[in-house]
N, C-alpha and C positions, 0 to 999 in steps of 0.2 A: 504493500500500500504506500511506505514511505518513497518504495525505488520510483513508483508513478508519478507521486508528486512531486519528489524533484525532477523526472522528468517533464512533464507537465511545464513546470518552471521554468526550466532551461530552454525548451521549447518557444515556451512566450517572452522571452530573455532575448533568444536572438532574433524571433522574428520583429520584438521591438526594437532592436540594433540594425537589424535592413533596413526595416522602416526610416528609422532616423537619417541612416548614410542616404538611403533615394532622394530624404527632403534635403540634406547636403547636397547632394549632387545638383538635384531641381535649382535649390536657389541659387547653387553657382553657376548649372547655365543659365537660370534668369537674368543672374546680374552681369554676363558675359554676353546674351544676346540685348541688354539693355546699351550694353556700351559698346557694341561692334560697330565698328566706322564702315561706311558704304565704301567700295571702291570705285574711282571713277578715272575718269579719262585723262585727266592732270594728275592725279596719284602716280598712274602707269605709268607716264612718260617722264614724272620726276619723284620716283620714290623716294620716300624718307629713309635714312639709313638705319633705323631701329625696327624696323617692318622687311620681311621680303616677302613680297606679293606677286613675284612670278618666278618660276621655275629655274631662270640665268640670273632673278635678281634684276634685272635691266631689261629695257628691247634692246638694249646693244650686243648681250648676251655673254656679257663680263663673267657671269658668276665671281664678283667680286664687293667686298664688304668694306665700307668707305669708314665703321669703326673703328677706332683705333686704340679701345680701352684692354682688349687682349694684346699684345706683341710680342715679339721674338725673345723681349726679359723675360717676361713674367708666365709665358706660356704652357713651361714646366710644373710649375704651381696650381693649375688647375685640377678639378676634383670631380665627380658624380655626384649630383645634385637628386638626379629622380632618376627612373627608367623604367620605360614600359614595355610590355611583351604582346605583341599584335594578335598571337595565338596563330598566327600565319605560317606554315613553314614556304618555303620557295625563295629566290632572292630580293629582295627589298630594295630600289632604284629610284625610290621617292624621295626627293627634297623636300624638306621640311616648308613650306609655305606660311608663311605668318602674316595675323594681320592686329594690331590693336593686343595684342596678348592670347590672341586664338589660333592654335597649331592646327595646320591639317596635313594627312598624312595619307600614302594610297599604302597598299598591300598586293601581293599576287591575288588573283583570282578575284578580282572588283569589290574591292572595300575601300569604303572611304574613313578613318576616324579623325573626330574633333578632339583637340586637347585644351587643357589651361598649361598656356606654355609654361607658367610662373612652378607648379608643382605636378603635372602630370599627371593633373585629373581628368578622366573622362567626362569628357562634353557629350556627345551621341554619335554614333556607328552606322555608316551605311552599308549596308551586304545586298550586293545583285544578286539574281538570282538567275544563272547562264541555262540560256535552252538544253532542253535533253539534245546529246548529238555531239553539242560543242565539244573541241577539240581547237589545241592552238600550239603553234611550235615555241610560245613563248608565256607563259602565263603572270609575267610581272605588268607593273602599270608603275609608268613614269611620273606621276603626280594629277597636279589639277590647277583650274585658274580660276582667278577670283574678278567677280564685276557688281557692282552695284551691294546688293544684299546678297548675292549668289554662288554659289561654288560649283564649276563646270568640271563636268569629272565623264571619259569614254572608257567605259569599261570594254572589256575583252570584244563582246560581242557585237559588236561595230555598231554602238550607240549613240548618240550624247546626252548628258543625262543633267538636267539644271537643279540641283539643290540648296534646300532654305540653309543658309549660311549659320540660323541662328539654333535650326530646329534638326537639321537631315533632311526634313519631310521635300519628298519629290515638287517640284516646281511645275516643270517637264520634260518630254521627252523625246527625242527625234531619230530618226533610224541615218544610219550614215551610209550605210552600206548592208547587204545581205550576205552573212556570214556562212551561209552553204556554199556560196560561190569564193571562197577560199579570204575576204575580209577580213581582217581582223585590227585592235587596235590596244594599244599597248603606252602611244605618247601623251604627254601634259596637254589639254588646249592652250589657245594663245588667243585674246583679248585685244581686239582692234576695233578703235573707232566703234563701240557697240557692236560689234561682230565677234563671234565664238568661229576661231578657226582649227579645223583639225587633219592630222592627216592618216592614212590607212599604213598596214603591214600586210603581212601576206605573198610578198616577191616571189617566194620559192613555191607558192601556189600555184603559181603564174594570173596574177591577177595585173590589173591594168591601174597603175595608181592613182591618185589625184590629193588636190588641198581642195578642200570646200569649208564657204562661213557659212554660219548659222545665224539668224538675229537674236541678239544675248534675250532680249525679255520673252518674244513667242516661241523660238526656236524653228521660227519656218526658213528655209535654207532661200540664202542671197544670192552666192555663184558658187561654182565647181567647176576646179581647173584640173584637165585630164595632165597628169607630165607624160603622157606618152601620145603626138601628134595621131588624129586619125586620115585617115589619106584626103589629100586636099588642102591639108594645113600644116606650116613651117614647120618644117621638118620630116615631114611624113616619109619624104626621098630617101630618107636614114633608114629605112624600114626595107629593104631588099626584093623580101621572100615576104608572099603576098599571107597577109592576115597574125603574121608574127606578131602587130603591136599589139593586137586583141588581148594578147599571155602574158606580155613583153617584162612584167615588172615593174619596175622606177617605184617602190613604194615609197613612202611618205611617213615613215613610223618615227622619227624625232621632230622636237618643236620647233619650229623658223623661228627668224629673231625679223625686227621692224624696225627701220629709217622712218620719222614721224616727219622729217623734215620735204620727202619727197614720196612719202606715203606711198612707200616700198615695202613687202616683203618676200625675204629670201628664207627661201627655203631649200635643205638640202636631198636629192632622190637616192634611193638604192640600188642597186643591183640587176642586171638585166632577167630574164628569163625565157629560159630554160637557161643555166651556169652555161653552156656550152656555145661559143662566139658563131660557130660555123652553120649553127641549126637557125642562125637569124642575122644573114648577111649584113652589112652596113654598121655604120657607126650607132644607132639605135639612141637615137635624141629621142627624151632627154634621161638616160637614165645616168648613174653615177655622175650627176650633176648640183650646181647652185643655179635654182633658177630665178629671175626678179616676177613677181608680180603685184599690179597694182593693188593697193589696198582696200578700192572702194569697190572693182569692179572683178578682179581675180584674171584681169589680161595679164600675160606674160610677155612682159620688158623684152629681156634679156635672158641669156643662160651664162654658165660657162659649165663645160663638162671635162670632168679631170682625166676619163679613161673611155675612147670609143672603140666600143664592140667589146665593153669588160667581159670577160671572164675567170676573173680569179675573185670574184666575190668584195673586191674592193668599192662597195658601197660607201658614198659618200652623202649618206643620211644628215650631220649635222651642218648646221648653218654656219655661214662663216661669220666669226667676229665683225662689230664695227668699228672702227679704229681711224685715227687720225694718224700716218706717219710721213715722213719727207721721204720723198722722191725724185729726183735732178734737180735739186737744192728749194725743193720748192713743197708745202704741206699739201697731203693726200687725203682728202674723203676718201676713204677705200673701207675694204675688208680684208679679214687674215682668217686662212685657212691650211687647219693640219690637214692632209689629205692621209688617205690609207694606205699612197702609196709610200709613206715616208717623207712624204717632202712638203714644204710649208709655202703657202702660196698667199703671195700678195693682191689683191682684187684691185680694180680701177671700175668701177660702173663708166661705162660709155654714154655721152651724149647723144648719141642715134643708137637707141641698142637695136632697133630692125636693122642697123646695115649687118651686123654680123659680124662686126671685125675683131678679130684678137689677136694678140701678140703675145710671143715670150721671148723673155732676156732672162739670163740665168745670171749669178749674184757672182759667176767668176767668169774672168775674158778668156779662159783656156777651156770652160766648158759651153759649145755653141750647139745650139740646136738648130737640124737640115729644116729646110722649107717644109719639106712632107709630114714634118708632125705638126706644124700652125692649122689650125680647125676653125671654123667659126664657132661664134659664139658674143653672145651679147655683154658680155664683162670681159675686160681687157686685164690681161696677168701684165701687172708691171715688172718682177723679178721672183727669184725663188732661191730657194738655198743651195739648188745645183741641178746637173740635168737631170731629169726624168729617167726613168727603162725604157726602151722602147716597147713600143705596143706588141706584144705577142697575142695574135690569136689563138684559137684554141688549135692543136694540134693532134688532139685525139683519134687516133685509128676507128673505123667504123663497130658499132656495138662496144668499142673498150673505155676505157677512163680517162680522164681530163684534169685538169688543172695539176700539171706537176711541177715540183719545185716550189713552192710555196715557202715562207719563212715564218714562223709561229713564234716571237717572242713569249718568253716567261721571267718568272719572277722568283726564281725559290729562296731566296735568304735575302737580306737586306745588304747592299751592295754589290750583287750582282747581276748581272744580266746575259740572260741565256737563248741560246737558238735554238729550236729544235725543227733544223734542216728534212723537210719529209719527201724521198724522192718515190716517187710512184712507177712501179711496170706496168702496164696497158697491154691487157690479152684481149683479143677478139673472141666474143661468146659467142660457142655453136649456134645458137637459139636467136635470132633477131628480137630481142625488147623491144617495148612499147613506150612511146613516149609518154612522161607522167602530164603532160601539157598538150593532148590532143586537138587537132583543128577543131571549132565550133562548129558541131552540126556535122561534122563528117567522123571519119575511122581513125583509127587512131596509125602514128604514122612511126618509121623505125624511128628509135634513138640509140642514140651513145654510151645511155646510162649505163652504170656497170653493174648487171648484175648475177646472183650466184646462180653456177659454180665459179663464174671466173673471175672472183674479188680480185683486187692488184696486190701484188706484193709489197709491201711498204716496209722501208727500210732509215731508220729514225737516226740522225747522226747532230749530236749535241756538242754544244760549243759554248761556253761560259766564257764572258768577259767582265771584266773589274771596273765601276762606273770612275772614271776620273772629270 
């Protein structure tokens, strides 16, 4: 009888202790969504440095903190304050986004959580709920953007999703894409001029990519920019082999950055498809490119494209910095871009970007580069740190393997830095494969793929250097 009662007791013990922590909780987001500041359109363009309210931090796309109460003294000294557990496994690629003292955070597999940045309390939790079916080759999510009262957030399922900044609760919702047709999306939106801009993933689907805005308060869509020309339109001649662009690639899966000043945005494409150069003749504009488009209307300026007719997976998804530096003794509006293929590339936006001109000069007078690799394109490369590789097409034997020679840095102990050299054999399969990116509407046609019994032989040759 007694064991009841204190159970009994205990019981009503701690259900008064929830009780209590929900009204804690309640009131702290009350007084949290009391004092949340709207984000607007002069915020954007001049953040305060004790807030980061986009993804780079900037439209310039710094990711850099104008603070200067941590520094290189005292930095040692720092501590753990709080820390939270998402309950999420998978990798976590979300920046932290802050607004007013409210943290928000994504997760793998379409969560969004609120925090109180000050101690790491739970504000409220968004959980999508992904259709039966779904599948993705990447199940993280790069963050979200913040407009007015609202937090824009595209979960996996080629969404966009407008939530109450103060509460979770859904706003609206707008479909971006149809994620049976290989869709998917993975990056932060971007916040223009009341436009929610976003872009797709999916490349290795063979899907066709594009940036499309949405209007921040309805979510009804404004424009939709294809990066891959449909015949008839600049570039399309890059396309060879008839209805390749249909597969082609060029996704859109990291966030553009934005010039307010010429109400530009650059964003950067991925990777062709099918991996393989030879199964889609031509330089195939615009994929591993930076493309300019207008802000208000989603026409496409300019390009510049770092690798035509890639094949080695050298996507060039992120956008280039915006940057001020001298050039023939004289300051550059430009951008600055690490390219994948090693090498760091100076931008010049062009005054006529329809004529197509571009230029390279390499940063030393003994490294020159032949006329045959200058390409059009609507952004002018003023200099670079040296020359290029030349373009290798795919060289693949029929039905065998591709991309050989490839360079995989890693990282295994702290000052060093290691190669691991992967050289590939290429057998031809008795069996003609199918290609995994079949014509629309018709049969499926041979590919190159490699597959078993005649996997390649790969043989791994590692090389550690000492960072000086």
């Amino acid at each position: 009888m007694q064991s009841k009662s204190i159970k009994s007791t205990y019981r009503g013990l701690l259900a008064g202790a929830c009780f209590a922590t929900l009204l804690v909780a309640g009131a702290a987001g009350s007084a949290f969504a009391a004092d949340y500041a709207p984000v607007t359109d002069a915020r954007l363009a001049n953040p305060e440095p004790e807030n980061w309210l986009m993804t780079r931090g900037n439209y310039k796309g710094w990711s850099y903190s104008a603070l200067d109460q941590i520094n290189a003294h005292n930095v040692k000294n720092l501590v753990p304050v709080w820390s939270v557990s998402t309950g999420v496994d998978s990798g976590h690629e979300s920046p932290p986004i802050v607004n007013n003292g409210v943290m928000f955070i994504t997760t793998p597999y379409s969560q969004v959580i609120a925090l109180n940045a000050a101690n790491g309390d739970l504000l409220w939790r968004y959980k999508r709920a992904l259709p039966e079916g779904f599948s993705a080759l990447h199940n993280t999510n790069r963050g979200v953007a913040l407009y007015g009262d609202k937090v824009y957030f595209a979960p996996l399922d080629a969404v966009l999703v407008a939530l109450d900044a103060k509460t979770g609760k859904i706003a609206w919702e707008a479909k971006i894409e149809d994620w049976k047709q290989g869709y998917y999306t993975t990056m932060a939106p971007l916040v223009v001029k009341g436009k929610v801009l976003v872009g797709v993933a999916g490349g290795e689907f063979g899907v066709r990519g594009f940036v499309q805005a949405f209007d921040a308060q309805t979510g009804k869509s404004v424009w939709k920019t294809y990066t891959i020309p449909a015949p008839g339109e600049p570039g399309s001649d890059t396309w060879k082999k008839a209805d390749t662009w249909k597969t082609g690639g060029a996704s859109t899966w990291m966030t553009g950055n934005y010039d307010p000043d010429t109400n530009t945005v650059y964003w950067g494409t991925g990777n062709a498809s099918p991996w393989f150069g030879d199964q889609r003749p031509g330089d195939n504009l615009y994929t591993s490119s930076t493309v300019a488009l207008d802000g208000d209307t989603g026409k496409i300026k300019g390009h510049f494209q770092y690798h035509q007719n890639e094949s080695w997976d050298w996507d060039e998804m992120n956008a280039p910095i915006l940057v001020d530096f001298q050039s023939n003794g004289a300051t550059t509006k430009g951008l600055l871009k690490p390219a994948r293929n090693g090498y760091l590339y100076w931008l010049k936006p062009t005054p006529t970007a329809a004529s197509h001109i571009c230029d390279r000069k390499p940063s030393c007078r003994r490294m020159s580069l032949p006329a045959s690799t200058r390409k059009p394109g609507g952004l002018k490369s003023i200099w670079r740190t040296s020359r290029p590789p030349a373009n290798r097409r795919s060289s693949a034997p029929a039905f065998g393997a591709a991309r050989t020679g490839r360079m995989r840095p890693t990282i295994p102990r702290p000052g060093w830095f290691t190669f691991h050299r992967t050289k590939t054999t290429a057998t031809r399969s008795k069996v003609k494969s199918k290609s995994a990116f079949p014509d629309s509407g018709g049969p499926a046609s041979p590919s190159r793929i490699c597959t078993s019994p005649s996997t390649p032989r790969r043989r791994s040759m590692v090389r550690s250097r000492r960072w000086t």
